[in-house]
PDB file of N, H, CA, C and O in Angstrom:
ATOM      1  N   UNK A   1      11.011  10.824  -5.251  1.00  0.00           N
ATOM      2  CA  UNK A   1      10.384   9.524  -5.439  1.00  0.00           C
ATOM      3  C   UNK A   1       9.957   9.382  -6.894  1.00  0.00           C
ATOM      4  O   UNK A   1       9.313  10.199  -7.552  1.00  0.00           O
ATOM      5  N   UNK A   2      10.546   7.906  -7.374  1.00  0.00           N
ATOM      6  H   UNK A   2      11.069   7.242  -6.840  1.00  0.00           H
ATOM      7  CA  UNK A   2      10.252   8.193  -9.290  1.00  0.00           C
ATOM      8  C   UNK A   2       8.975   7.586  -9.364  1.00  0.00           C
ATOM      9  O   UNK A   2       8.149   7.947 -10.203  1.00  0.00           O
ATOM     10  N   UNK A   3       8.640   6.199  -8.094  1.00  0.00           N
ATOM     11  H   UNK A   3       9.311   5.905  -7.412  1.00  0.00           H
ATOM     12  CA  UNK A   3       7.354   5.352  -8.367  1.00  0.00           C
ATOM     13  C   UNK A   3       6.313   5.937  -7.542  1.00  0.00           C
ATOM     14  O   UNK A   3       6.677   6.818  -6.764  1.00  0.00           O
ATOM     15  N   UNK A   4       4.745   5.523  -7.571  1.00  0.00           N
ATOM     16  H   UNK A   4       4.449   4.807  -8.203  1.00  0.00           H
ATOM     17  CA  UNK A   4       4.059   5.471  -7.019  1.00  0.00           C
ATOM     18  C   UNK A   4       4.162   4.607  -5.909  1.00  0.00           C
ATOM     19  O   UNK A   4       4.930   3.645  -5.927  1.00  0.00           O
ATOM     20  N   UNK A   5       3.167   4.985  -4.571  1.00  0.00           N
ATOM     21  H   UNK A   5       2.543   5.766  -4.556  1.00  0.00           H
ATOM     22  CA  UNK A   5       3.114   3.929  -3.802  1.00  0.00           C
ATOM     23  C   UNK A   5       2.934   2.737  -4.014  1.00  0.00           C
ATOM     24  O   UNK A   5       3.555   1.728  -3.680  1.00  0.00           O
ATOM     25  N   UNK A   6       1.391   3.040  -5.014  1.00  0.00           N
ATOM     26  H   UNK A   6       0.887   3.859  -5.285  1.00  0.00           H
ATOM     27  CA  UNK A   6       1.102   1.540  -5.399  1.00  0.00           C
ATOM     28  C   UNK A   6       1.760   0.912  -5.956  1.00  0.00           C
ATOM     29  O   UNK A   6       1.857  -0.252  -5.567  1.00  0.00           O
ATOM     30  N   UNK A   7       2.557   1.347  -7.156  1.00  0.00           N
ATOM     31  H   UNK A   7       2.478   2.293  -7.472  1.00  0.00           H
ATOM     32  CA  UNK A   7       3.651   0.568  -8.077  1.00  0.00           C
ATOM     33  C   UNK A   7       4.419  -0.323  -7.680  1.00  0.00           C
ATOM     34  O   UNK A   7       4.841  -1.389  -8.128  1.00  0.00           O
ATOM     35  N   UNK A   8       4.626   0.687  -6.125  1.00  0.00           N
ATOM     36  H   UNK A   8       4.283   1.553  -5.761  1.00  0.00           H
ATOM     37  CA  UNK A   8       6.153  -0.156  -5.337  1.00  0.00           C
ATOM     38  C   UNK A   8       5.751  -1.027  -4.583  1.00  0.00           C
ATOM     39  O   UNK A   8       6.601  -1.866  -4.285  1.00  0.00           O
ATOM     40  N   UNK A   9       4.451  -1.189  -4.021  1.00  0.00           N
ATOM     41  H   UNK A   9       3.761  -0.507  -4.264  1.00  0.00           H
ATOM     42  CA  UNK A   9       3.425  -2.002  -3.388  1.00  0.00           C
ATOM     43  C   UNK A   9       3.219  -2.996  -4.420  1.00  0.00           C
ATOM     44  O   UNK A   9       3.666  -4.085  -4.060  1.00  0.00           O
ATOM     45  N   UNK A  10       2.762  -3.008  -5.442  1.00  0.00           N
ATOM     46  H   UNK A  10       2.399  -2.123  -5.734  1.00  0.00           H
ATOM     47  CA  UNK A  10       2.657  -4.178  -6.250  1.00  0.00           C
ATOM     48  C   UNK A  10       3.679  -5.322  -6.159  1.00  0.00           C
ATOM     49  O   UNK A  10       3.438  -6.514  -6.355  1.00  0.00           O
ATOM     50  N   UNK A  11       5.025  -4.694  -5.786  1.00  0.00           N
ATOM     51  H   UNK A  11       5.222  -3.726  -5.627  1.00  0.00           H
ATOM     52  CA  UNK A  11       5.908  -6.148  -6.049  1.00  0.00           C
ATOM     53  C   UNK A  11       5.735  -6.846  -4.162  1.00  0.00           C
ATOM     54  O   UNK A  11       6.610  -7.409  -3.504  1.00  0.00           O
ATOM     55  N   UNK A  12       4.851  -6.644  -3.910  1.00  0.00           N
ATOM     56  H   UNK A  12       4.141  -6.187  -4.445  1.00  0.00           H
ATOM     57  CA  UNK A  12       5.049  -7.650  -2.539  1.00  0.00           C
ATOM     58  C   UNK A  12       4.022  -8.610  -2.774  1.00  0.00           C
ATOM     59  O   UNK A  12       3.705  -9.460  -1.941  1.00  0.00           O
ATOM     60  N   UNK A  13       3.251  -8.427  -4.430  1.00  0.00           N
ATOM     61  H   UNK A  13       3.509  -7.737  -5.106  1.00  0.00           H
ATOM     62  CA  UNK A  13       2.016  -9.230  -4.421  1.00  0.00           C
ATOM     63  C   UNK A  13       2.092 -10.813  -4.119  1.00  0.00           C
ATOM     64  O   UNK A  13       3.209 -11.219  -4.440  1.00  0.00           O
ATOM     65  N   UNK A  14       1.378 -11.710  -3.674  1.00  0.00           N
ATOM     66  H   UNK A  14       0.470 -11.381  -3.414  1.00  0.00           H
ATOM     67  CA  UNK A  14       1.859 -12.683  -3.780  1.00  0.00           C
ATOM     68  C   UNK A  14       0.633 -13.743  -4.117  1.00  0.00           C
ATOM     69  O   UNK A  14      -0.240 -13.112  -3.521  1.00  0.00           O
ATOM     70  N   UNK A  15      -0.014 -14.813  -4.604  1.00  0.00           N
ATOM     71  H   UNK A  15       0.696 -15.325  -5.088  1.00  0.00           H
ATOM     72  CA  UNK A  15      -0.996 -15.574  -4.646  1.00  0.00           C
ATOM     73  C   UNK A  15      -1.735 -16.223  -3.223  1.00  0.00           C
ATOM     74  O   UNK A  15      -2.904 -16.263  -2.840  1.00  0.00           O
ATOM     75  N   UNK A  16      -0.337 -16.743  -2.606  1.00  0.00           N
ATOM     76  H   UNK A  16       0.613 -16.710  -2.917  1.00  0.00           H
ATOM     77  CA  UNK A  16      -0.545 -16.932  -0.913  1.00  0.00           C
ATOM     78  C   UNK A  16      -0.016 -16.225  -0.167  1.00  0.00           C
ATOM     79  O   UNK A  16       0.988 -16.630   0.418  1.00  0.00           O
ATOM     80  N   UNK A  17      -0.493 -14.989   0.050  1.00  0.00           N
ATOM     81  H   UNK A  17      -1.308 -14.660  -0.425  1.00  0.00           H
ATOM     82  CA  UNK A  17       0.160 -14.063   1.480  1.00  0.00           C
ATOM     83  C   UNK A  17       1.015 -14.404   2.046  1.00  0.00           C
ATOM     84  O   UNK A  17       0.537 -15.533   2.165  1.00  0.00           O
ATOM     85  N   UNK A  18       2.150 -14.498   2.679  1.00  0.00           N
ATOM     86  H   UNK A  18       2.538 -13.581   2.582  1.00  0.00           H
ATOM     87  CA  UNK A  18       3.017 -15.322   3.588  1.00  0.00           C
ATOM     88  C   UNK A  18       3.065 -13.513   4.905  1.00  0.00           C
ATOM     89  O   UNK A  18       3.591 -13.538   6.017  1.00  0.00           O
ATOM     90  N   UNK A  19       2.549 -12.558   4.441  1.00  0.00           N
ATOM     91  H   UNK A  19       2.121 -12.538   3.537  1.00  0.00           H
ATOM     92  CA  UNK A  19       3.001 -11.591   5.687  1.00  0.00           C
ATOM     93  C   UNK A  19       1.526 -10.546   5.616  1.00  0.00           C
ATOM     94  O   UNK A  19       0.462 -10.878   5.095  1.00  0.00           O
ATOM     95  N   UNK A  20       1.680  -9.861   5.967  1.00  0.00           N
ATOM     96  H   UNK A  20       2.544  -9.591   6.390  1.00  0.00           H
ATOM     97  CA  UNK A  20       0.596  -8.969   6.542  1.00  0.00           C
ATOM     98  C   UNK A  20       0.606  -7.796   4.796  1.00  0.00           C
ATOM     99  O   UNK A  20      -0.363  -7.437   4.128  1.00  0.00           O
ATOM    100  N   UNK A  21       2.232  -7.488   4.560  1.00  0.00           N
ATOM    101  H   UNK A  21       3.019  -7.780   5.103  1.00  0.00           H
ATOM    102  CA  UNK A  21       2.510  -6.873   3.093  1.00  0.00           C
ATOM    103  C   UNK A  21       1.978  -7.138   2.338  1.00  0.00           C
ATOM    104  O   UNK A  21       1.249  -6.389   1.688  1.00  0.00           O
ATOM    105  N   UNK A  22       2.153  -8.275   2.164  1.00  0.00           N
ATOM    106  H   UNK A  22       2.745  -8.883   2.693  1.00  0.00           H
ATOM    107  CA  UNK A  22       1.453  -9.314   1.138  1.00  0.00           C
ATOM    108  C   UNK A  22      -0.160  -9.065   0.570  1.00  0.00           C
ATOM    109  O   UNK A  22      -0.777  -8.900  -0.482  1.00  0.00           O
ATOM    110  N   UNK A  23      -0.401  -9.173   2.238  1.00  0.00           N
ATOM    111  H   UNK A  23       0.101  -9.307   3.093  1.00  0.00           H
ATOM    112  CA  UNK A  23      -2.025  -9.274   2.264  1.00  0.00           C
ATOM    113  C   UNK A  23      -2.631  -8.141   1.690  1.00  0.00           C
ATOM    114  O   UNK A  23      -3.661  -8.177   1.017  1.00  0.00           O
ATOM    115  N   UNK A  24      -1.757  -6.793   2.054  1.00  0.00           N
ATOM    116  H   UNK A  24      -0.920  -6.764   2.600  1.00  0.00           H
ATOM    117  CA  UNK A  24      -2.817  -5.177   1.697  1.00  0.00           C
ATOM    118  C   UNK A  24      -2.111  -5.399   0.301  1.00  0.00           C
ATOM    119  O   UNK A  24      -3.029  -5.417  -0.520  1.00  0.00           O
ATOM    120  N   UNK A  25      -1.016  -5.560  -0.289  1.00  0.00           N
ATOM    121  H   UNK A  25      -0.271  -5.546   0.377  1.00  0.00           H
ATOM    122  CA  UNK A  25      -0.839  -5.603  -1.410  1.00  0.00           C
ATOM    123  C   UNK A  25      -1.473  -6.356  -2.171  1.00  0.00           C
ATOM    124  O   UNK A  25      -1.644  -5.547  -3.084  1.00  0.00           O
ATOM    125  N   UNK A  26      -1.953  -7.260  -2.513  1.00  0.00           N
ATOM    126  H   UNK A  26      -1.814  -7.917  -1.772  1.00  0.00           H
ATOM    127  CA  UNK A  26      -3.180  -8.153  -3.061  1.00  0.00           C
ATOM    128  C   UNK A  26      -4.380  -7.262  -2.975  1.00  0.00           C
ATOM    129  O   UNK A  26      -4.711  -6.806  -4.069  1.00  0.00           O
ATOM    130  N   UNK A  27      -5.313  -6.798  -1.689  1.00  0.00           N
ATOM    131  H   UNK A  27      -5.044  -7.168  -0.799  1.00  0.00           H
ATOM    132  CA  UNK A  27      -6.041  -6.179  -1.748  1.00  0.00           C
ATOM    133  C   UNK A  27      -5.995  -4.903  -2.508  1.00  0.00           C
ATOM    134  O   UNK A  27      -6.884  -4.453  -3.231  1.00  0.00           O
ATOM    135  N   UNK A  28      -4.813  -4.371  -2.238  1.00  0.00           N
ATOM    136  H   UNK A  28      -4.091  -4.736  -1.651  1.00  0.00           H
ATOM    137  CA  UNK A  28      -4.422  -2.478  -3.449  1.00  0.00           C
ATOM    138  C   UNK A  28      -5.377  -2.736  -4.959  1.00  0.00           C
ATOM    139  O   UNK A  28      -6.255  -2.120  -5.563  1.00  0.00           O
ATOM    140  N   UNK A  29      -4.548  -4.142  -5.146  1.00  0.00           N
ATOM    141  H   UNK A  29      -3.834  -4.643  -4.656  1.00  0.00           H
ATOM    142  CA  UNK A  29      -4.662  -4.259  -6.508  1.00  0.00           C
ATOM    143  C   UNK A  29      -6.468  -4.727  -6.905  1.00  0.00           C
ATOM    144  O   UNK A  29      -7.156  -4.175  -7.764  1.00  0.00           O
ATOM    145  N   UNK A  30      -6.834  -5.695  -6.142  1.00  0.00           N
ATOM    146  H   UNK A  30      -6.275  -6.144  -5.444  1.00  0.00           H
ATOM    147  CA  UNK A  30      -8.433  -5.508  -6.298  1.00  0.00           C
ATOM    148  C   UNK A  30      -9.361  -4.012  -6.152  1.00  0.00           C
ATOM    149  O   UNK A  30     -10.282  -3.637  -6.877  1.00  0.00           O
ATOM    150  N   UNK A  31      -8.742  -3.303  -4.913  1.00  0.00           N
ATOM    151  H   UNK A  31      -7.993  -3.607  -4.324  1.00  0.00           H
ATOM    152  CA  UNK A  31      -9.380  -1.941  -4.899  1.00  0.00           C
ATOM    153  C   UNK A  31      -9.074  -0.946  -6.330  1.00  0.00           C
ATOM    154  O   UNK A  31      -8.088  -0.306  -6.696  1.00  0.00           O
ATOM    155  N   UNK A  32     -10.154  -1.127  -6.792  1.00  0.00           N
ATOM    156  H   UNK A  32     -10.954  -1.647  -6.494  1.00  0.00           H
ATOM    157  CA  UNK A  32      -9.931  -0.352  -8.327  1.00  0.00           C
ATOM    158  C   UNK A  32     -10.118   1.571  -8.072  1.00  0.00           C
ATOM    159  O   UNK A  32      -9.940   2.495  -8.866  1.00  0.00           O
ATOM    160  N   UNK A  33     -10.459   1.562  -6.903  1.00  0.00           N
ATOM    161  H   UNK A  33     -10.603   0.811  -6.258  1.00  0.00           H
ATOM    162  CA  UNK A  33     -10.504   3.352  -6.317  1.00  0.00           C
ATOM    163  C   UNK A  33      -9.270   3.609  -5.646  1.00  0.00           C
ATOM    164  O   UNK A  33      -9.120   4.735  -5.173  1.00  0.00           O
ATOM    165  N   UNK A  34      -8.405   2.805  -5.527  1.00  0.00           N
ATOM    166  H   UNK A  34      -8.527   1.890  -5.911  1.00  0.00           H
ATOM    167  CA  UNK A  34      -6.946   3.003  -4.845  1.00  0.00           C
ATOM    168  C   UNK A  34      -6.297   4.237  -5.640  1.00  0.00           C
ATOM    169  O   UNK A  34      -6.211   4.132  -6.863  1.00  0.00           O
ATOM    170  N   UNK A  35      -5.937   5.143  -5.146  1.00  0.00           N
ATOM    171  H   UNK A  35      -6.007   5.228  -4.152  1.00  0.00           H
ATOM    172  CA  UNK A  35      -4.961   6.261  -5.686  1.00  0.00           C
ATOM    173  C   UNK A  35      -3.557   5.623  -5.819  1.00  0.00           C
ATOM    174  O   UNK A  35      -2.643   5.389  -5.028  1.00  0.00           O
ATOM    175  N   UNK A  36      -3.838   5.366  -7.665  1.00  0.00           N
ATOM    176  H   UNK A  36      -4.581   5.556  -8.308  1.00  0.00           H
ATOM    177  CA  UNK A  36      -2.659   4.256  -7.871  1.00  0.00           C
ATOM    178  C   UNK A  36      -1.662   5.138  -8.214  1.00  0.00           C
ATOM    179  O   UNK A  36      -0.471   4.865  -8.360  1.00  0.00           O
ATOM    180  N   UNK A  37      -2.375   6.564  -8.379  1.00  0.00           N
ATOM    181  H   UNK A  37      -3.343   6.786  -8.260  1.00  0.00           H
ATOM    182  CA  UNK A  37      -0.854   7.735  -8.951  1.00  0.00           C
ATOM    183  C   UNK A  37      -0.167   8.424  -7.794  1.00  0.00           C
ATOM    184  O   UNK A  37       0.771   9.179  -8.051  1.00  0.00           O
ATOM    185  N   UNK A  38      -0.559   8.226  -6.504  1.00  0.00           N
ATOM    186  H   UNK A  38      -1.321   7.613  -6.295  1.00  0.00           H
ATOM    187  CA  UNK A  38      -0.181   8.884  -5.384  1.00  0.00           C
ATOM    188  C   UNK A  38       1.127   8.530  -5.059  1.00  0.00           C
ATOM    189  O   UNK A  38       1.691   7.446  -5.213  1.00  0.00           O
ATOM    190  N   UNK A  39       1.620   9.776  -4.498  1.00  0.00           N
ATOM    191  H   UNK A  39       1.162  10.656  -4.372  1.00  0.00           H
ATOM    192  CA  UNK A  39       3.513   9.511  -3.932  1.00  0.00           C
ATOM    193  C   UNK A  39       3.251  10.140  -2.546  1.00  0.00           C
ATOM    194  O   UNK A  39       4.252  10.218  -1.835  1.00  0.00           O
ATOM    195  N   UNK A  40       1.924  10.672  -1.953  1.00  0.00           N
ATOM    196  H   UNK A  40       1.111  10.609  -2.530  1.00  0.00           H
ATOM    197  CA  UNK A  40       1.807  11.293  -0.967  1.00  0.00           C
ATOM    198  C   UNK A  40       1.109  10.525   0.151  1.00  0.00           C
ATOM    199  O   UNK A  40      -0.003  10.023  -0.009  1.00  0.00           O
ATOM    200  N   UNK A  41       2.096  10.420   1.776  1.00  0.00           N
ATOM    201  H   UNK A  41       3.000  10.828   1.906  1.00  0.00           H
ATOM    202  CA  UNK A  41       1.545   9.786   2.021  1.00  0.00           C
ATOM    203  C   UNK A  41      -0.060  10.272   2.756  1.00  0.00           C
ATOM    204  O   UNK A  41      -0.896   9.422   3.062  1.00  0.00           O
ATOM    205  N   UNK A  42      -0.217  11.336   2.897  1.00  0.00           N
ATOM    206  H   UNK A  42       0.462  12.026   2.648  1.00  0.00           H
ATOM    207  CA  UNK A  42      -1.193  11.830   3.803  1.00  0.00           C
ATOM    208  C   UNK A  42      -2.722  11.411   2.844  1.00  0.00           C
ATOM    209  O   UNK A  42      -3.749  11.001   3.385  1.00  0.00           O
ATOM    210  N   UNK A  43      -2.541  11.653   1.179  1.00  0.00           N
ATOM    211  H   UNK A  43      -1.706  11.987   0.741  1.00  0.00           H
ATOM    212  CA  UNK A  43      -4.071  11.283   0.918  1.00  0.00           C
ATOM    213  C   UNK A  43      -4.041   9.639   0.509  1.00  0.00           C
ATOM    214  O   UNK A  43      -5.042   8.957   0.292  1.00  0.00           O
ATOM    215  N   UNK A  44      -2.552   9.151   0.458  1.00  0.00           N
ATOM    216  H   UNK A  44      -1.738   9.705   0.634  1.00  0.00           H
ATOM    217  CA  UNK A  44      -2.895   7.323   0.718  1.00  0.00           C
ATOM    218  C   UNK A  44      -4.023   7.097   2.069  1.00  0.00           C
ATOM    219  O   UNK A  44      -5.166   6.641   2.021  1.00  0.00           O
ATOM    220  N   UNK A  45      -3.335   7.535   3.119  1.00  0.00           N
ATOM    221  H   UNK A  45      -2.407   7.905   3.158  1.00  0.00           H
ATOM    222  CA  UNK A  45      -3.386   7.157   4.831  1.00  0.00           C
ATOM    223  C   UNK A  45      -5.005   7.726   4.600  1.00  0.00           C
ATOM    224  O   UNK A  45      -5.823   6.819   4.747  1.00  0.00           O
ATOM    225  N   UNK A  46      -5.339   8.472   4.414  1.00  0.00           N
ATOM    226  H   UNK A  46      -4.674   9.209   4.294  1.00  0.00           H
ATOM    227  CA  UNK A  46      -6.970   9.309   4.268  1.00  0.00           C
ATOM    228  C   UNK A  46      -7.718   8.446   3.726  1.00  0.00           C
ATOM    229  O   UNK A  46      -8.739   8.031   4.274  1.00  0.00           O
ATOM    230  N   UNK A  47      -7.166   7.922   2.170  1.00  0.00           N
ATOM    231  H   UNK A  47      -6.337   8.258   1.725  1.00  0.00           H
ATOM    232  CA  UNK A  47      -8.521   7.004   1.385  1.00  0.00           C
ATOM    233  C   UNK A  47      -8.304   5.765   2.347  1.00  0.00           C
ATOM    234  O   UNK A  47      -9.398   5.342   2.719  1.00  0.00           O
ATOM    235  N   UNK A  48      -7.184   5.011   2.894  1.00  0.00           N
ATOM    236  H   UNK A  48      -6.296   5.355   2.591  1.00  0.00           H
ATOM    237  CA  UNK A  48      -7.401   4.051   3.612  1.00  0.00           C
ATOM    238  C   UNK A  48      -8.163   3.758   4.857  1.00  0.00           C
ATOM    239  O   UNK A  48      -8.732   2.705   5.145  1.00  0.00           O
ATOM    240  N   UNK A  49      -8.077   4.945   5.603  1.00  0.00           N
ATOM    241  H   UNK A  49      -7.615   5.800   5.369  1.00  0.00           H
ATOM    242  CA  UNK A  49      -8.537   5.215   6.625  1.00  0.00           C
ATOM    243  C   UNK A  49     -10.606   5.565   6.137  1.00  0.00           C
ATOM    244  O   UNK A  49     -11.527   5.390   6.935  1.00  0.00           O
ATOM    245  N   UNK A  50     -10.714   5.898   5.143  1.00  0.00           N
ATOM    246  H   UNK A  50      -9.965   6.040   4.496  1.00  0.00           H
ATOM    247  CA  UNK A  50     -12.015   6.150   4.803  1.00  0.00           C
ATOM    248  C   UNK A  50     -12.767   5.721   3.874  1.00  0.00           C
ATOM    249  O   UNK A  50     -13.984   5.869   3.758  1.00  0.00           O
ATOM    250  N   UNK A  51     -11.919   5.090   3.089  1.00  0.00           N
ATOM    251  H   UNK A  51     -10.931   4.970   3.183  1.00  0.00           H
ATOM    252  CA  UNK A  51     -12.634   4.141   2.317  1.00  0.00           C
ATOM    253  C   UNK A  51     -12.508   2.477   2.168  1.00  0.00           C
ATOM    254  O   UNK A  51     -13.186   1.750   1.442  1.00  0.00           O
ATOM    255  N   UNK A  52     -11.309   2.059   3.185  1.00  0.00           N
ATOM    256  H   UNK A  52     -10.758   2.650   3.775  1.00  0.00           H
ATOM    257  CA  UNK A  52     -11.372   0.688   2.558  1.00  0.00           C
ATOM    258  C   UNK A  52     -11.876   0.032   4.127  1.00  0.00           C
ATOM    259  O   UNK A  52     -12.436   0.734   4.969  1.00  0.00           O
ATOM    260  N   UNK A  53     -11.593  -1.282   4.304  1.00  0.00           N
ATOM    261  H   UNK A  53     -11.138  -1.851   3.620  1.00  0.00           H
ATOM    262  CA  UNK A  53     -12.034  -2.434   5.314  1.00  0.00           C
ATOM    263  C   UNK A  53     -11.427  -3.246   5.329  1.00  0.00           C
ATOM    264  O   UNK A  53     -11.762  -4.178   6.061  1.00  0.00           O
ATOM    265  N   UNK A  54      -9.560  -3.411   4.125  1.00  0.00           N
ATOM    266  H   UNK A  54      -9.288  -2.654   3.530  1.00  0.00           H
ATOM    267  CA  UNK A  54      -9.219  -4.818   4.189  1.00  0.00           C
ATOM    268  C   UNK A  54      -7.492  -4.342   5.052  1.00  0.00           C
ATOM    269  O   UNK A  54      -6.447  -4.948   4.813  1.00  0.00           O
ATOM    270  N   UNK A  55      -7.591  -3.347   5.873  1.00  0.00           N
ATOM    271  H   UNK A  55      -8.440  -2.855   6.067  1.00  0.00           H
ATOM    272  CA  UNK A  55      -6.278  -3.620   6.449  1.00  0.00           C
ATOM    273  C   UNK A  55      -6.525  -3.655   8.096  1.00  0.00           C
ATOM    274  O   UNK A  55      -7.072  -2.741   8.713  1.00  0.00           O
ATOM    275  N   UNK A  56      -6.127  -4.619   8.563  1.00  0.00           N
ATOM    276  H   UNK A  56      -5.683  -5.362   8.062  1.00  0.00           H
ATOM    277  CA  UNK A  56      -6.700  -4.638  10.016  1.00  0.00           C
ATOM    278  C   UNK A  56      -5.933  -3.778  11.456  1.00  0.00           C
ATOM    279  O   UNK A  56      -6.027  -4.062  12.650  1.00  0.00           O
ATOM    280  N   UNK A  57      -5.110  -2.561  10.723  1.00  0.00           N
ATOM    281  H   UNK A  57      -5.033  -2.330   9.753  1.00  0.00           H
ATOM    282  CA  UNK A  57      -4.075  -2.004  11.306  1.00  0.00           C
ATOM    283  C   UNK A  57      -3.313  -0.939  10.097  1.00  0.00           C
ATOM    284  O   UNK A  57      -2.796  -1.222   9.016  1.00  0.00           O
ATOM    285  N   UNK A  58      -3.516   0.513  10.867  1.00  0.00           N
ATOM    286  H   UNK A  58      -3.936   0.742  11.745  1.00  0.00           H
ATOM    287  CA  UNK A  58      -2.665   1.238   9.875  1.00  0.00           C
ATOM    288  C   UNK A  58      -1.342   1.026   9.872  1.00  0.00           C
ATOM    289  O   UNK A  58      -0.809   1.385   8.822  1.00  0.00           O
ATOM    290  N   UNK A  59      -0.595   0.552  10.710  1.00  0.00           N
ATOM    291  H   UNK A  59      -1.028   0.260  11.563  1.00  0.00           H
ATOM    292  CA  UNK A  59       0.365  -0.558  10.819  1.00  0.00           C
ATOM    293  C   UNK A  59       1.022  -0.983  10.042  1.00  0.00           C
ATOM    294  O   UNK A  59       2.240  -0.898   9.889  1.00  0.00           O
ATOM    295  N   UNK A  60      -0.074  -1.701   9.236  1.00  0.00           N
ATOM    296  H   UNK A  60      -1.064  -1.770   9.361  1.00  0.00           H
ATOM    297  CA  UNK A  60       0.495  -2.093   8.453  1.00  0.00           C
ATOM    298  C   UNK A  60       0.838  -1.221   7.063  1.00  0.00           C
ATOM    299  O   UNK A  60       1.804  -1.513   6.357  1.00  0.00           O
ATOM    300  N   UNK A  61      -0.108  -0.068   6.746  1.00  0.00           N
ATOM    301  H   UNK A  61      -0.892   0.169   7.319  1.00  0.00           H
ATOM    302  CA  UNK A  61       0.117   0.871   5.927  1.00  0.00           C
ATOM    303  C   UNK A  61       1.770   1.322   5.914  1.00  0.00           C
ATOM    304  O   UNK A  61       2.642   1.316   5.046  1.00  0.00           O
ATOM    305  N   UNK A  62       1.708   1.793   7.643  1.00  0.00           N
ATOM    306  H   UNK A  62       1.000   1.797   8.349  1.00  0.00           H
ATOM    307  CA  UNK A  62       3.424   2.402   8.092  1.00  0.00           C
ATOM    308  C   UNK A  62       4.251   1.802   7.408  1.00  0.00           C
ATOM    309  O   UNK A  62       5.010   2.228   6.539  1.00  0.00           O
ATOM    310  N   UNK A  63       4.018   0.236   8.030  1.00  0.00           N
ATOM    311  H   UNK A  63       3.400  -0.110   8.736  1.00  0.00           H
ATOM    312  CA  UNK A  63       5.136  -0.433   7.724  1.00  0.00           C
ATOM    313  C   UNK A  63       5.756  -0.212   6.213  1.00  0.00           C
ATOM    314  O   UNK A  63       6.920   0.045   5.904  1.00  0.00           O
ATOM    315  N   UNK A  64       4.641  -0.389   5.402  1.00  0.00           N
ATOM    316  H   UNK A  64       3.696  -0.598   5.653  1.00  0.00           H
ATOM    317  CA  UNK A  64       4.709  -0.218   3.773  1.00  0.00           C
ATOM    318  C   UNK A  64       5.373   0.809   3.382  1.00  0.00           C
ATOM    319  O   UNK A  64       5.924   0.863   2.282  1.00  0.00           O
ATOM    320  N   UNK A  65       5.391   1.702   4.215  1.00  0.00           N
ATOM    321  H   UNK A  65       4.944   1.658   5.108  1.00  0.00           H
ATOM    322  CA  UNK A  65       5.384   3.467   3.652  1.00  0.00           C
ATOM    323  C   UNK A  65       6.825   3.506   4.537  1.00  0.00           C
ATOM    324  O   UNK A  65       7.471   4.553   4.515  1.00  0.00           O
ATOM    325  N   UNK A  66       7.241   2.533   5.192  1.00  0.00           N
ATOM    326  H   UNK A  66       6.715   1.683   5.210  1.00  0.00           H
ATOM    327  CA  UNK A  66       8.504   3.121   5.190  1.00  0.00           C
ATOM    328  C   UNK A  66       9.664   2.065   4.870  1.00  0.00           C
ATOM    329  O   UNK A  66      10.786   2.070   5.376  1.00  0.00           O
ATOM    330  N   UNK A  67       9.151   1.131   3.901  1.00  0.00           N
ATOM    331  H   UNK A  67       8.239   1.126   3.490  1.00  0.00           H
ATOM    332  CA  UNK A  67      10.408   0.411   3.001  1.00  0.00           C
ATOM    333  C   UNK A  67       9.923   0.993   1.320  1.00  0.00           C
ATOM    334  O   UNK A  67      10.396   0.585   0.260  1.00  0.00           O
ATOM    335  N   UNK A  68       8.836   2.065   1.506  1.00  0.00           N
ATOM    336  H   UNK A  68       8.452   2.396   2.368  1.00  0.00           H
ATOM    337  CA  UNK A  68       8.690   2.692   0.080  1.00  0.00           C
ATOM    338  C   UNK A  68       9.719   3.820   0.642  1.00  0.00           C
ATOM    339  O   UNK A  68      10.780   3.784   0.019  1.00  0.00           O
ATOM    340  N   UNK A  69       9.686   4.621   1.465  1.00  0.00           N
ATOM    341  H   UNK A  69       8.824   4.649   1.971  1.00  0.00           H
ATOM    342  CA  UNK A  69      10.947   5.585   1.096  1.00  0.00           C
ATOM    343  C   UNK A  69      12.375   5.050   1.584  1.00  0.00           C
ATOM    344  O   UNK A  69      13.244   5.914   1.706  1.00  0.00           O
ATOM    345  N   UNK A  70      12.600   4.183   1.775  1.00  0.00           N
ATOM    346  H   UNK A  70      11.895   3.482   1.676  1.00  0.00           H
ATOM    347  CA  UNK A  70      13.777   3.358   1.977  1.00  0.00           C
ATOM    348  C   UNK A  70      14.236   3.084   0.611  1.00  0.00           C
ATOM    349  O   UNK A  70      15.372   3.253   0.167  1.00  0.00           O
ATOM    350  N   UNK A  71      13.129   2.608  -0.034  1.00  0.00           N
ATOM    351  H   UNK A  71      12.206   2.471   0.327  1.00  0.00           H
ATOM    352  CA  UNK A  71      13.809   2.233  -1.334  1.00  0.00           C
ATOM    353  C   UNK A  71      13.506   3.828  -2.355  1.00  0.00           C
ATOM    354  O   UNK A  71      14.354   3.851  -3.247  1.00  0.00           O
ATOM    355  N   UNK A  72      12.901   4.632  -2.405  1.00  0.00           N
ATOM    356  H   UNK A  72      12.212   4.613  -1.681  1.00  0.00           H
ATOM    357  CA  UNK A  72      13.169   5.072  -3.128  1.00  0.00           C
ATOM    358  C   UNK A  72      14.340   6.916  -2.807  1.00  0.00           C
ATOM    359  O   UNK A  72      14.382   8.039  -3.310  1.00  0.00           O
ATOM    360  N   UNK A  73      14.987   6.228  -1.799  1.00  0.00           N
ATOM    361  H   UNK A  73      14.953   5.316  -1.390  1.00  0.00           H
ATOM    362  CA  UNK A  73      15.824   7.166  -1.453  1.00  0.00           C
ATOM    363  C   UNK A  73      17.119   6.720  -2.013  1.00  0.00           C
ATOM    364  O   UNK A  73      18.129   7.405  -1.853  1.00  0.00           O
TER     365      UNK A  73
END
């Protein structure tokens, strides 16, 4: 993997959400404690799971985490 999660998460940003992607991606980028250098998913899934409040489903994390190794395969 050459990018970060977040990196590759950044391009789903959007001004008006149109999907659920959208939505945690907008939020990544306000969370300024986001592990923006991480390629791993176990301490992403950990700080999300313990530090944030804006994803209403790890779900939606999955979903993310598996068109990040889709694309970076």
């Amino acid at each position: 993997m050459s990018k970060s999660f977040y990196h590759f998460l950044m391009k789903y940003r959007h001004p008006e959400p149109p999907d659920k992607i959208s939505s945690f991606a907008n939020d990544a980028f306000k969370d300024h404690s986001f592990p923006k250098t991480s390629k791993d998913y176990h301490e992403i899934s950990s700080y999300l799971e313990l530090n944030t409040n804006y994803l209403e489903s790890m779900t939606i994390f999955d979903e993310a985490w598996d068109e990040y190794l889709m694309a970076e395969s």
